[in-house]
N, C-alpha and C positions, 0 to 999 in steps of 0.2 A: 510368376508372382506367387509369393508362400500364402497359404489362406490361414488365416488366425481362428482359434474357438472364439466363441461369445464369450466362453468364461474366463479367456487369455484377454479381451480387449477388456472385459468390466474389474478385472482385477490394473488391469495397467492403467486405465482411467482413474480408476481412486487412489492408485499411488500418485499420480500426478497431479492432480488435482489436490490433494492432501501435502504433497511438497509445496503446490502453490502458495497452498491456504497460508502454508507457515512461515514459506518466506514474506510471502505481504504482510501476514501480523508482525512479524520481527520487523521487518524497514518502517511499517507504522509505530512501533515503539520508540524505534529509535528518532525515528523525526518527529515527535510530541514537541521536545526541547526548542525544538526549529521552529516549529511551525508557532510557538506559544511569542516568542522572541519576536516573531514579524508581526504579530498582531498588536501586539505592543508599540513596535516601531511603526505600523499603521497611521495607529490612534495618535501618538504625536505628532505623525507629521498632518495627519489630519485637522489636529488642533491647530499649529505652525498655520497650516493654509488657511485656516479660515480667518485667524488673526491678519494675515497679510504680510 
């Protein structure tokens, strides 16, 4: 088994952790549009049900 520096494992951790970060912000942008649309369609059909 290869042994890694500490300063090998804290430098590969905040690259990846830092890709993370950016891919989750990007798919959270892109699904705002989505997510705004269903709350929308919610609340209609919320009203729909309680009318009957």
């Amino acid at each position: 088994m290869r042994s890694f520096s500490n300063t090998y494992i804290f430098v590969f951790s905040l690259i990846m952790v830092t890709i993370v970060a950016v891919m989750l912000s990007f798919v959270s942008m892109q699904l705002k549009p989505r997510q705004q649309m269903n709350l929308e369609i919610e609340k209609k059909q919320d009203v729909l049900r309680s009318v009957g």
